[in-house]
N, CA, C and O atoms as a GROMACS GRO file, in nm:
protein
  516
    1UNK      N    1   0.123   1.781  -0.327
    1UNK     CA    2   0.104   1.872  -0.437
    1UNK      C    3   0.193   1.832  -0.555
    1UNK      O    4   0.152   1.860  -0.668
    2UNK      N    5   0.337   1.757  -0.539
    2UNK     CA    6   0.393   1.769  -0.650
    2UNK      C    7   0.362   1.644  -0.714
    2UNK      O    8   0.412   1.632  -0.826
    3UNK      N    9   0.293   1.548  -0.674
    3UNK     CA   10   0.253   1.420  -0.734
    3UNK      C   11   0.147   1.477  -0.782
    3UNK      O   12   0.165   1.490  -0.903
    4UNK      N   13  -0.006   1.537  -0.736
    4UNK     CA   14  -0.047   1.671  -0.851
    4UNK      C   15  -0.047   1.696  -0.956
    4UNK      O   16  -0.122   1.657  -1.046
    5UNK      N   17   0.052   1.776  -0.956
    5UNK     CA   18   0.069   1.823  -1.057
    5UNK      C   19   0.173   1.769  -1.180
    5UNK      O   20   0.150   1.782  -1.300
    6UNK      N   21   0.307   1.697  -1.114
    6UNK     CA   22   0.317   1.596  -1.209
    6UNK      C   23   0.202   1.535  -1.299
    6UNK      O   24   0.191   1.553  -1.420
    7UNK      N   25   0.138   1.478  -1.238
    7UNK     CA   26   0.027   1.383  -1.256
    7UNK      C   27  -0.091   1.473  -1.351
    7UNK      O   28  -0.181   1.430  -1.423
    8UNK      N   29  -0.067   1.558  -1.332
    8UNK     CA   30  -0.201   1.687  -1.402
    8UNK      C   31  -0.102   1.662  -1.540
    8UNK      O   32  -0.140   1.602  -1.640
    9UNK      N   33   0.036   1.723  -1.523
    9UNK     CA   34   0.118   1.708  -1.678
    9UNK      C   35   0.080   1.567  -1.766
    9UNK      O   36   0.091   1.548  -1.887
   10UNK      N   37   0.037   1.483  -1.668
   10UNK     CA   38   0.070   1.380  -1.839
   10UNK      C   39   0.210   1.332  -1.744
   10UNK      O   40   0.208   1.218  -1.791
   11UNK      N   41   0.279   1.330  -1.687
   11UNK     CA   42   0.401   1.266  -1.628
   11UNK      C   43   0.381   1.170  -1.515
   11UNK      O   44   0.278   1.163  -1.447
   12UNK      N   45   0.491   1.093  -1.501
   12UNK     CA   46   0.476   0.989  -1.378
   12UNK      C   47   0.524   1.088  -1.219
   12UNK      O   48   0.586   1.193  -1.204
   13UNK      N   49   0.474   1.014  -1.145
   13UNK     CA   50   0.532   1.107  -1.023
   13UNK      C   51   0.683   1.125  -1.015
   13UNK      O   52   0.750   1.222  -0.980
   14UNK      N   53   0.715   1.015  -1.055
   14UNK     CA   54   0.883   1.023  -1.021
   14UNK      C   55   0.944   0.983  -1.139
   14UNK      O   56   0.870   0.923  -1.218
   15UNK      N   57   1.100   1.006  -1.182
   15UNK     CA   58   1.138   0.963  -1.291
   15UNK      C   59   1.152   0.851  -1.342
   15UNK      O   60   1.192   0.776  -1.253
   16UNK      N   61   1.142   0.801  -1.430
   16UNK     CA   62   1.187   0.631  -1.432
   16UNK      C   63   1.355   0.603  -1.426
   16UNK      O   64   1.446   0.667  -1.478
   17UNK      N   65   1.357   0.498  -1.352
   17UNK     CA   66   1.510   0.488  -1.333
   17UNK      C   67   1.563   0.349  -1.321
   17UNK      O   68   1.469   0.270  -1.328
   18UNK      N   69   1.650   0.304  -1.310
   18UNK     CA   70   1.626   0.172  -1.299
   18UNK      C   71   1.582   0.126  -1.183
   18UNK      O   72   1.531   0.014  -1.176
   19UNK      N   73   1.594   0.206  -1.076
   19UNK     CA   74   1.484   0.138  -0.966
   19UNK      C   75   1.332   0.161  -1.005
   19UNK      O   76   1.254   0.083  -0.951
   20UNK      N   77   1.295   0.224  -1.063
   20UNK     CA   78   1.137   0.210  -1.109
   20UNK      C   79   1.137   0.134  -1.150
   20UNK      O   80   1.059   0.053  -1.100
   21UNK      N   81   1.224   0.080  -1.281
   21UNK     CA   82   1.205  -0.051  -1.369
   21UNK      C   83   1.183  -0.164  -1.266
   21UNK      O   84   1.088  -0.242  -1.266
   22UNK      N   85   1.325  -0.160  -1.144
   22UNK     CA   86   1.304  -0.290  -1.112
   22UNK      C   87   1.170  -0.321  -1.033
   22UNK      O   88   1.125  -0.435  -1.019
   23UNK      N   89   1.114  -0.209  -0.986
   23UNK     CA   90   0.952  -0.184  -0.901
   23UNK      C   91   0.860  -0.259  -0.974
   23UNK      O   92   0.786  -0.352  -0.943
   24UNK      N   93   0.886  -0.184  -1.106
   24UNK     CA   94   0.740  -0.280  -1.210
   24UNK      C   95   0.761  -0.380  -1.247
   24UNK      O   96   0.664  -0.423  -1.310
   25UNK      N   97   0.895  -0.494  -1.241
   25UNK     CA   98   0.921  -0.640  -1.283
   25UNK      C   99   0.913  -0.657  -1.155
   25UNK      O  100   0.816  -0.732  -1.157
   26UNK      N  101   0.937  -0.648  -1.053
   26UNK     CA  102   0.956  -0.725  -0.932
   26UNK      C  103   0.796  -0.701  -0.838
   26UNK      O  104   0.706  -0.785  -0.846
   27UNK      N  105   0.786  -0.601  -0.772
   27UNK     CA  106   0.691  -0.551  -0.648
   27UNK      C  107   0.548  -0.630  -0.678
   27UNK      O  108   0.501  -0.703  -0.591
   28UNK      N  109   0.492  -0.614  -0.784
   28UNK     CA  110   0.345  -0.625  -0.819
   28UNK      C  111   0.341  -0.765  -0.825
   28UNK      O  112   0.281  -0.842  -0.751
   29UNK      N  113   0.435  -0.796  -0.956
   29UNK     CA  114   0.419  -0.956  -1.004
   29UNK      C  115   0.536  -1.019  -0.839
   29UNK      O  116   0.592  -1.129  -0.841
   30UNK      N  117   0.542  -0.970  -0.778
   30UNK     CA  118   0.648  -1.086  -0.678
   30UNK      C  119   0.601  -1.112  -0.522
   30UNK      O  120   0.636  -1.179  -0.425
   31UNK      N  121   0.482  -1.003  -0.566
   31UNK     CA  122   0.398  -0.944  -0.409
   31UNK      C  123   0.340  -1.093  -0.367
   31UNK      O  124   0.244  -1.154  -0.414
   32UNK      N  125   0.438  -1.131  -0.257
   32UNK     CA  126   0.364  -1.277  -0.232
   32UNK      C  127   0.304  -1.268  -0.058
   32UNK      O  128   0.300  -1.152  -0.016
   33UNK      N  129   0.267  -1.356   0.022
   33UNK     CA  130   0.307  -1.356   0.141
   33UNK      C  131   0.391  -1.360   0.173
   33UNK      O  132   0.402  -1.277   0.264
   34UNK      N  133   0.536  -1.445   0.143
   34UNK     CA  134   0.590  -1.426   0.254
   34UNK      C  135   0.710  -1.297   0.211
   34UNK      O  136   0.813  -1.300   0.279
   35UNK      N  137   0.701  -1.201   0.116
   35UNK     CA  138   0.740  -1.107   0.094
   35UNK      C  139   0.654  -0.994   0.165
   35UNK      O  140   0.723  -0.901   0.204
   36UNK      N  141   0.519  -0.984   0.190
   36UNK     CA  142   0.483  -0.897   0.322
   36UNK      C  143   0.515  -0.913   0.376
   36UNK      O  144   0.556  -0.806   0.422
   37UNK      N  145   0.568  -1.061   0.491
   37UNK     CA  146   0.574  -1.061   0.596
   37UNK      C  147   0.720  -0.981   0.605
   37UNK      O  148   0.726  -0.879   0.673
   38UNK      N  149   0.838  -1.031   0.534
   38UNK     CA  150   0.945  -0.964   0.513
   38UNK      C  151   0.974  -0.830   0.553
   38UNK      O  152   1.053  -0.796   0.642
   39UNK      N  153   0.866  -0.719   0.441
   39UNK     CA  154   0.895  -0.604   0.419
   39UNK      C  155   0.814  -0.522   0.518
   39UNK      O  156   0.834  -0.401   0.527
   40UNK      N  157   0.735  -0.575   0.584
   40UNK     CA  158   0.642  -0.541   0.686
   40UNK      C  159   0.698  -0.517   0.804
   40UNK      O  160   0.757  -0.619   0.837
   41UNK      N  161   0.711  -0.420   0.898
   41UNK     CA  162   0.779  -0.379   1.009
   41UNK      C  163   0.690  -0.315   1.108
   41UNK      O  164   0.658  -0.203   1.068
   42UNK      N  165   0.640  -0.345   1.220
   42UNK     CA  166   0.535  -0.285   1.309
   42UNK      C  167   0.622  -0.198   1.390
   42UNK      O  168   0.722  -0.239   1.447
   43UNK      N  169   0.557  -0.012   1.394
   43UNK     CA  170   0.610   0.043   1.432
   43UNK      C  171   0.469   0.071   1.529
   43UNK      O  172   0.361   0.055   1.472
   44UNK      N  173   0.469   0.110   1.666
   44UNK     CA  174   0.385   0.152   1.703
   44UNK      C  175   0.228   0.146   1.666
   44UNK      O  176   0.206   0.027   1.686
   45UNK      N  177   0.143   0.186   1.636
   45UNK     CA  178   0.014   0.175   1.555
   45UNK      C  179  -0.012   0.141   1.419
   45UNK      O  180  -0.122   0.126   1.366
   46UNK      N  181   0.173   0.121   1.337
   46UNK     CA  182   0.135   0.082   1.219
   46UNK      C  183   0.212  -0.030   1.172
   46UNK      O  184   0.272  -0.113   1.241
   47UNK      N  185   0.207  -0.027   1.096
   47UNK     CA  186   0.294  -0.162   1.003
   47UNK      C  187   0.316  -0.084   0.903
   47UNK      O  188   0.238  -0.074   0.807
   48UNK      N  189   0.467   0.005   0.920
   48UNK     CA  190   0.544   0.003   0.777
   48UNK      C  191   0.582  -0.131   0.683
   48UNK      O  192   0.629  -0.242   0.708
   49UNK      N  193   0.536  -0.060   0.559
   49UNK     CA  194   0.585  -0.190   0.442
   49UNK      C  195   0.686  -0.136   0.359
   49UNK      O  196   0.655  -0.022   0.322
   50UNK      N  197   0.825  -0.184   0.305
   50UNK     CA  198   0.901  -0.122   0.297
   50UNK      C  199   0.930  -0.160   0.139
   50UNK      O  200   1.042  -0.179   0.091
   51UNK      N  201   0.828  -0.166   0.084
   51UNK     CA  202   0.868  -0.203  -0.072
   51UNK      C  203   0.918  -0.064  -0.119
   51UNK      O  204   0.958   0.013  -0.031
   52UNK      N  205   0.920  -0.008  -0.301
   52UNK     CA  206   0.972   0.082  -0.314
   52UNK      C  207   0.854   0.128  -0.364
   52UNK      O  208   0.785   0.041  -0.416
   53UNK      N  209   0.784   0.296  -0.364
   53UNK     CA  210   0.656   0.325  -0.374
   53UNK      C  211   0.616   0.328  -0.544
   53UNK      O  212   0.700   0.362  -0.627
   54UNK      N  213   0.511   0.298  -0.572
   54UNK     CA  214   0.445   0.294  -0.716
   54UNK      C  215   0.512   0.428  -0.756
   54UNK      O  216   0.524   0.530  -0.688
   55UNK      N  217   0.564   0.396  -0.920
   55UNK     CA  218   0.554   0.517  -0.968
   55UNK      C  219   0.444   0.564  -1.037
   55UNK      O  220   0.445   0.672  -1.096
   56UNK      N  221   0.357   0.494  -1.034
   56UNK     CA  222   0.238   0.562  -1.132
   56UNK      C  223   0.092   0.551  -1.038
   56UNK      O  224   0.089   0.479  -0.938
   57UNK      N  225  -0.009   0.619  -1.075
   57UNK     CA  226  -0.115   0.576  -1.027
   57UNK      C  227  -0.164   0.442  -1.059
   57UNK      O  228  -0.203   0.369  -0.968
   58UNK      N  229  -0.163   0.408  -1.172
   58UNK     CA  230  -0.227   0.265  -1.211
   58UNK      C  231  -0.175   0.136  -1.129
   58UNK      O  232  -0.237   0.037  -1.089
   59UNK      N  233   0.016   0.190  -1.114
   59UNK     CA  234   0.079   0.084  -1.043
   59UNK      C  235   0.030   0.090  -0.896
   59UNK      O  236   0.023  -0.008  -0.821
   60UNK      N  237  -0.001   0.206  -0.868
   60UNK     CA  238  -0.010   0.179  -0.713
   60UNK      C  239  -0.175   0.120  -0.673
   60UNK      O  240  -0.230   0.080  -0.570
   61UNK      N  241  -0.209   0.138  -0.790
   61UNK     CA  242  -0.378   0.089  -0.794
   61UNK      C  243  -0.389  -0.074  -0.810
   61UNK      O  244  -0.489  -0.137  -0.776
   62UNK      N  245  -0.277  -0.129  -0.865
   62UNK     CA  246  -0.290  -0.241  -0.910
   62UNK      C  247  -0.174  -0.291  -0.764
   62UNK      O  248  -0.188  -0.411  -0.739
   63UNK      N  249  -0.103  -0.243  -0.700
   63UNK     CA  250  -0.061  -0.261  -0.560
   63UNK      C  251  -0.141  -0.298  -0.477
   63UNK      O  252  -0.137  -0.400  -0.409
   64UNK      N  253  -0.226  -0.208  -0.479
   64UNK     CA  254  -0.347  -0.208  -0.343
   64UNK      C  255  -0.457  -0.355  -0.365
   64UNK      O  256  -0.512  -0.416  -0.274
   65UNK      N  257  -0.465  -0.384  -0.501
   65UNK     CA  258  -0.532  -0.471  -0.590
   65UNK      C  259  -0.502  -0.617  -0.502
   65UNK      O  260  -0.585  -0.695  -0.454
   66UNK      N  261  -0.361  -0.624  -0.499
   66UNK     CA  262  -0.252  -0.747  -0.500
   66UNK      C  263  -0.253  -0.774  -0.352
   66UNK      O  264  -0.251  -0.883  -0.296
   67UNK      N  265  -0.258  -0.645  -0.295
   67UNK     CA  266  -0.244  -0.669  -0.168
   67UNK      C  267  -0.377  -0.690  -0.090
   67UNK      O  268  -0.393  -0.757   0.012
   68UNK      N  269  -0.459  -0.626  -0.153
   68UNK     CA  270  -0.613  -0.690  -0.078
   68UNK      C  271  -0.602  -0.883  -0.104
   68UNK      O  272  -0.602  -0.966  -0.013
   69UNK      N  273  -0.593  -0.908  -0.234
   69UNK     CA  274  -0.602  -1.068  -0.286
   69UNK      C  275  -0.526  -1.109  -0.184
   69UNK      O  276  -0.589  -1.181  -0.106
   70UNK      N  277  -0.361  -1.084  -0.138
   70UNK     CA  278  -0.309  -1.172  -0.035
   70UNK      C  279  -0.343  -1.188   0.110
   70UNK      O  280  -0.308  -1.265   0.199
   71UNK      N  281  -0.439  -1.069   0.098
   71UNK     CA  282  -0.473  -1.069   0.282
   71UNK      C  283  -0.615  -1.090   0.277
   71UNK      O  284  -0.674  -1.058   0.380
   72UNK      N  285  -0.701  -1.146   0.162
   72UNK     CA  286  -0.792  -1.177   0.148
   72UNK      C  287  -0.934  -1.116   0.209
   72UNK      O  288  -1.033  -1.154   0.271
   73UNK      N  289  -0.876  -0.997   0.150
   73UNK     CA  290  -0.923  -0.864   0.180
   73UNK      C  291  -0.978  -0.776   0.109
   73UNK      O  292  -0.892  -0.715   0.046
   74UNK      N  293  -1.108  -0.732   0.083
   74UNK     CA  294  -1.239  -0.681  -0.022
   74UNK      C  295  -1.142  -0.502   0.018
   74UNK      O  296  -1.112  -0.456   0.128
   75UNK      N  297  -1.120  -0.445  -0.115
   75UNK     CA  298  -1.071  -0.337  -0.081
   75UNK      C  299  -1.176  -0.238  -0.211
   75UNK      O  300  -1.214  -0.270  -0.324
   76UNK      N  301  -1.200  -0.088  -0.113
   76UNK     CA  302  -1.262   0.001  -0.152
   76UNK      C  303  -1.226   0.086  -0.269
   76UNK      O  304  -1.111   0.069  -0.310
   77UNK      N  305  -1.298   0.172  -0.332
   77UNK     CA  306  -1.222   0.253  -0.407
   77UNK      C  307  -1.097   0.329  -0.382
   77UNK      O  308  -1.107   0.350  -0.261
   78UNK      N  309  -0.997   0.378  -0.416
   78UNK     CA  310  -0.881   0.414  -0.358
   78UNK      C  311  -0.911   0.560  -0.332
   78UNK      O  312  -0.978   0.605  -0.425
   79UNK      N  313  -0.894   0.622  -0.268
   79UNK     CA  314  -0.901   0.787  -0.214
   79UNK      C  315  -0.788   0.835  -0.288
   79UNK      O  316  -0.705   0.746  -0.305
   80UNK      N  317  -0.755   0.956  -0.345
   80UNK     CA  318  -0.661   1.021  -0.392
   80UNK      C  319  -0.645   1.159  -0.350
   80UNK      O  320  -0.739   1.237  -0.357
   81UNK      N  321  -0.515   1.198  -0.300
   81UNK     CA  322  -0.457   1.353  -0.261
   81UNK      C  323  -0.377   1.403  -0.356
   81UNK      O  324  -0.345   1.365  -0.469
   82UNK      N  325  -0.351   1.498  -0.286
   82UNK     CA  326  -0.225   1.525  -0.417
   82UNK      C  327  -0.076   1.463  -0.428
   82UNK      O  328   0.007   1.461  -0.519
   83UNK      N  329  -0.078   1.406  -0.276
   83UNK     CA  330   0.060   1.366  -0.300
   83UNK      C  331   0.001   1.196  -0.220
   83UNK      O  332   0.083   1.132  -0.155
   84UNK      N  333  -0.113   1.155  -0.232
   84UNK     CA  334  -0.119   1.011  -0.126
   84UNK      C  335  -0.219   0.934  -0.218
   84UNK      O  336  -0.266   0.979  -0.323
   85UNK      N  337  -0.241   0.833  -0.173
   85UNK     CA  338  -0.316   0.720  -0.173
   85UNK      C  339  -0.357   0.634  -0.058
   85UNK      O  340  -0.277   0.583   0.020
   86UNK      N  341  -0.503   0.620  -0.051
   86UNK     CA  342  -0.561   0.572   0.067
   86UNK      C  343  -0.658   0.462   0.017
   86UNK      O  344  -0.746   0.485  -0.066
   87UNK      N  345  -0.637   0.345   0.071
   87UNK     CA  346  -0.742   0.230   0.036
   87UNK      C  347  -0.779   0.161   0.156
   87UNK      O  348  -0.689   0.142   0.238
   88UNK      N  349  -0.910   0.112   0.187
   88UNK     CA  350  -0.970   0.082   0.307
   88UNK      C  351  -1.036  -0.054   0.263
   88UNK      O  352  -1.119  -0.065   0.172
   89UNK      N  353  -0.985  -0.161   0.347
   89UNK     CA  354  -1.031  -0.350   0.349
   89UNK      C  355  -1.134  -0.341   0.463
   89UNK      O  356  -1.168  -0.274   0.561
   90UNK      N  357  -1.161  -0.442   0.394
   90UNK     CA  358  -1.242  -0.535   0.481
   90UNK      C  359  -1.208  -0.704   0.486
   90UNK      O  360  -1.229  -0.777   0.389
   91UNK      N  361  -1.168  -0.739   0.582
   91UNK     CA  362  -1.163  -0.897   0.603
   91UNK      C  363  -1.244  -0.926   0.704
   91UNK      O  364  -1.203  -0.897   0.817
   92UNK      N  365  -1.368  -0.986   0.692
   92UNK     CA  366  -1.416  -1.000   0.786
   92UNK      C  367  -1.457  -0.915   0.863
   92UNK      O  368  -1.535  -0.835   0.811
   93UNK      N  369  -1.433  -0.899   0.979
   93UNK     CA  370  -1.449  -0.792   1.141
   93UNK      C  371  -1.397  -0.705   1.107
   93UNK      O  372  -1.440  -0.590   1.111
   94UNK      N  373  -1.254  -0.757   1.052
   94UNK     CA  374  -1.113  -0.654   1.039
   94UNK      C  375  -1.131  -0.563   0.924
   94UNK      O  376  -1.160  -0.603   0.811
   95UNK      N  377  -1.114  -0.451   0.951
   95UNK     CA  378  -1.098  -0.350   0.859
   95UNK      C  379  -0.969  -0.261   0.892
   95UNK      O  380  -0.934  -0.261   1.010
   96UNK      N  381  -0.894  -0.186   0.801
   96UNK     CA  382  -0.743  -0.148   0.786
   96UNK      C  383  -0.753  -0.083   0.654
   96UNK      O  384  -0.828  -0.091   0.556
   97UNK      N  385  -0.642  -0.012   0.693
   97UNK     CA  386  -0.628   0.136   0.589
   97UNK      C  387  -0.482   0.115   0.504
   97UNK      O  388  -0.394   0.132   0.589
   98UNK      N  389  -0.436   0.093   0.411
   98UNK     CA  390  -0.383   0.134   0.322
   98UNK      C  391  -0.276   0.284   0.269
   98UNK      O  392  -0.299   0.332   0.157
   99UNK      N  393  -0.210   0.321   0.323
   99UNK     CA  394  -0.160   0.498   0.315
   99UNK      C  395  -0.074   0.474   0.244
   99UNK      O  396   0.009   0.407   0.305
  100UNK      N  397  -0.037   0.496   0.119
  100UNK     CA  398   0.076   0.554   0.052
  100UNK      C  399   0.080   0.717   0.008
  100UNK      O  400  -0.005   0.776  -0.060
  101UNK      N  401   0.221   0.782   0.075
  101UNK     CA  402   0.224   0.938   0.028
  101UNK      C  403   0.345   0.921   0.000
  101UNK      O  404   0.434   0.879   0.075
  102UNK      N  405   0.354   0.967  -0.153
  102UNK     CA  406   0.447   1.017  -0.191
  102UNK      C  407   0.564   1.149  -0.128
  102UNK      O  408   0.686   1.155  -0.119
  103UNK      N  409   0.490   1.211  -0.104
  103UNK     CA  410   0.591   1.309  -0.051
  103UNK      C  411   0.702   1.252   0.070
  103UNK      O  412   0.824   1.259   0.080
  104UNK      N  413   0.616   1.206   0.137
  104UNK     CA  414   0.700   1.130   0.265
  104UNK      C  415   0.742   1.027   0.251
  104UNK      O  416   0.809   0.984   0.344
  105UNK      N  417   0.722   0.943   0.136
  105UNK     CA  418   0.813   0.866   0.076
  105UNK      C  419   0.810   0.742   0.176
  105UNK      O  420   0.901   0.685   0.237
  106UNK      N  421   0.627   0.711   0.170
  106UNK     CA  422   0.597   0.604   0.258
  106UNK      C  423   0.495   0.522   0.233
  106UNK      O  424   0.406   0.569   0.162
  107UNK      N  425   0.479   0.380   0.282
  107UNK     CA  426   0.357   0.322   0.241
  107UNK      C  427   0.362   0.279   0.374
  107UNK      O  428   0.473   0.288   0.425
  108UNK      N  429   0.242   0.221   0.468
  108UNK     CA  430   0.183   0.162   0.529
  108UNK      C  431   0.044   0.123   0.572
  108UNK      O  432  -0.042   0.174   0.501
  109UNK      N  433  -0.001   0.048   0.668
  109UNK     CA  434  -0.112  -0.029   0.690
  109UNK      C  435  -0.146   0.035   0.816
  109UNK      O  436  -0.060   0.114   0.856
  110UNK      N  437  -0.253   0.021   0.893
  110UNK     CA  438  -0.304   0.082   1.022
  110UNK      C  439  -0.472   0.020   1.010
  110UNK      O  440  -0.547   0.002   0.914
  111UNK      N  441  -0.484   0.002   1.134
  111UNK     CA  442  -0.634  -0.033   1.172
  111UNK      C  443  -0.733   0.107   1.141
  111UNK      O  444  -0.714   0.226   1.169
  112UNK      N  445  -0.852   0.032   1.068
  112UNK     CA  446  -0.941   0.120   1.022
  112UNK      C  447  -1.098   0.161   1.085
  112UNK      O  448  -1.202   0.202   1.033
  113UNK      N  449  -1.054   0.126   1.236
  113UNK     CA  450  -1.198   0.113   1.330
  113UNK      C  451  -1.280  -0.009   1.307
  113UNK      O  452  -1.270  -0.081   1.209
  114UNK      N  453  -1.370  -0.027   1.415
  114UNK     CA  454  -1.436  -0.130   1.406
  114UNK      C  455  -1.363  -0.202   1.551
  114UNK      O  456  -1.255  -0.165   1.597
  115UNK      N  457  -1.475  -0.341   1.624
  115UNK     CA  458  -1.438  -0.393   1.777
  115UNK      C  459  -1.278  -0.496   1.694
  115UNK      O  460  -1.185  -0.500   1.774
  116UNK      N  461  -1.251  -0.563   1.569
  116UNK     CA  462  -1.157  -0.659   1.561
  116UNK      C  463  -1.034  -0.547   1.443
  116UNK      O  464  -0.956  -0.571   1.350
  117UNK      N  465  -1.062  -0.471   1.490
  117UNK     CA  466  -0.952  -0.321   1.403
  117UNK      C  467  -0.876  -0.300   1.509
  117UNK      O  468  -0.920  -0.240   1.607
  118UNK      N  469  -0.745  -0.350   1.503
  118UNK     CA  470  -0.640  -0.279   1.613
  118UNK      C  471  -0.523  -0.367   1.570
  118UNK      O  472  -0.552  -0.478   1.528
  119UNK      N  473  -0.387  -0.331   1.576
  119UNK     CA  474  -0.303  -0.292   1.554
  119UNK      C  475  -0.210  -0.474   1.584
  119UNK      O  476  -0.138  -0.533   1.503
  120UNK      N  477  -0.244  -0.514   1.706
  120UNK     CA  478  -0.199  -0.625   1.693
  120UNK      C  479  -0.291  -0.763   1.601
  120UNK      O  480  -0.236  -0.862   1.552
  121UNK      N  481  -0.393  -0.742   1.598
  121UNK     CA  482  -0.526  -0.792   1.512
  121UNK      C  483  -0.463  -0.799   1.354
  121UNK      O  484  -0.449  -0.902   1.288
  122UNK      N  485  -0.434  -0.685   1.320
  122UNK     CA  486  -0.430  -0.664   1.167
  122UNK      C  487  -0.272  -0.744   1.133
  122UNK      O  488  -0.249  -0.794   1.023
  123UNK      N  489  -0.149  -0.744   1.273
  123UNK     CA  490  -0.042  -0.788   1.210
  123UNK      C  491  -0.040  -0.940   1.280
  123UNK      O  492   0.064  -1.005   1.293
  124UNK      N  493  -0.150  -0.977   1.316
  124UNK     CA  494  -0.165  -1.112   1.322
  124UNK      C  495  -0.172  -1.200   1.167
  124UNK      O  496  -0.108  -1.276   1.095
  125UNK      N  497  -0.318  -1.118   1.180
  125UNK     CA  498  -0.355  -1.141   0.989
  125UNK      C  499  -0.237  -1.128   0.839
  125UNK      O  500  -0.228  -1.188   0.732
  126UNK      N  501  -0.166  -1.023   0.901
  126UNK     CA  502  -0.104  -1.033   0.777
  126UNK      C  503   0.028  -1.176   0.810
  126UNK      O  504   0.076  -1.256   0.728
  127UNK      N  505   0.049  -1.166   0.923
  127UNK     CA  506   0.134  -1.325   0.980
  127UNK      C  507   0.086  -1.458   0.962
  127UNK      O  508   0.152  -1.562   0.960
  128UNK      N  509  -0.053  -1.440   0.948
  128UNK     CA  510  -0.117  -1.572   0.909
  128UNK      C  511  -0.103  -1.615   0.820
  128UNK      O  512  -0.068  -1.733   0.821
  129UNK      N  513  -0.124  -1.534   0.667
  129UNK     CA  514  -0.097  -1.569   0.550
  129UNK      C  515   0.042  -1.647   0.491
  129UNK      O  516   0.052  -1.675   0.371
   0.00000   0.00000   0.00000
């Protein structure tokens, strides 16, 4: 809700600070492979990614953008909540979900159904790159 309504104002979700600054010179333009593989951490069913979260919609749109191109991965329109962001790939067989929520102050990846969608599958793929 409060990304929402921020977002209803005309405002960014979060303040700009110098860690936002360094988000928008670094995260987007630096998003390489072997910086997923890095920030990428498999917890159980998912793969936390531990960059720092978009402050804006556009940035996190142009995130999801960057990150389909490195995993060479056709990605859907983005879903929007009030406080999340959801984008759904396709590579091939493999399909995987995309979750960033603001509130919880999280981004990660998770298998998106389908027989080559599962959990060690998807962090193969992103290891391959």
């Amino acid at each position: 809700m409060y990304f929402a309504l921020r977002y209803a104002m005309g405002q960014p979700p979060f303040q700009h600070t110098a860690e936002t600054n360094t988000w928008r010179n670094a995260v987007v333009q630096q998003l390489t492979a072997e910086a997923l593989k890095q920030q990428a951490k498999r917890q159980n069913e998912l793969i936390l990614l531990a960059f720092p979260l978009p402050d804006t919609p556009a940035r996190a749109t142009q995130f999801a953008n960057r990150l389909g191109a490195l995993l060479d991965a056709v990605p859907q329109p983005p879903e929007w909540g009030a406080d999340r962001m959801q984008v759904i790939y396709s590579a091939g067989e493999l399909r995987f979900l995309l979750c960033i929520e603001w509130l919880c102050d999280a981004m990660w990846l998770e298998p998106a159904g389908g027989i080559a969608s599962n959990t060690d599958t998807l962090w193969q793929h992103i290891n391959s790159k």
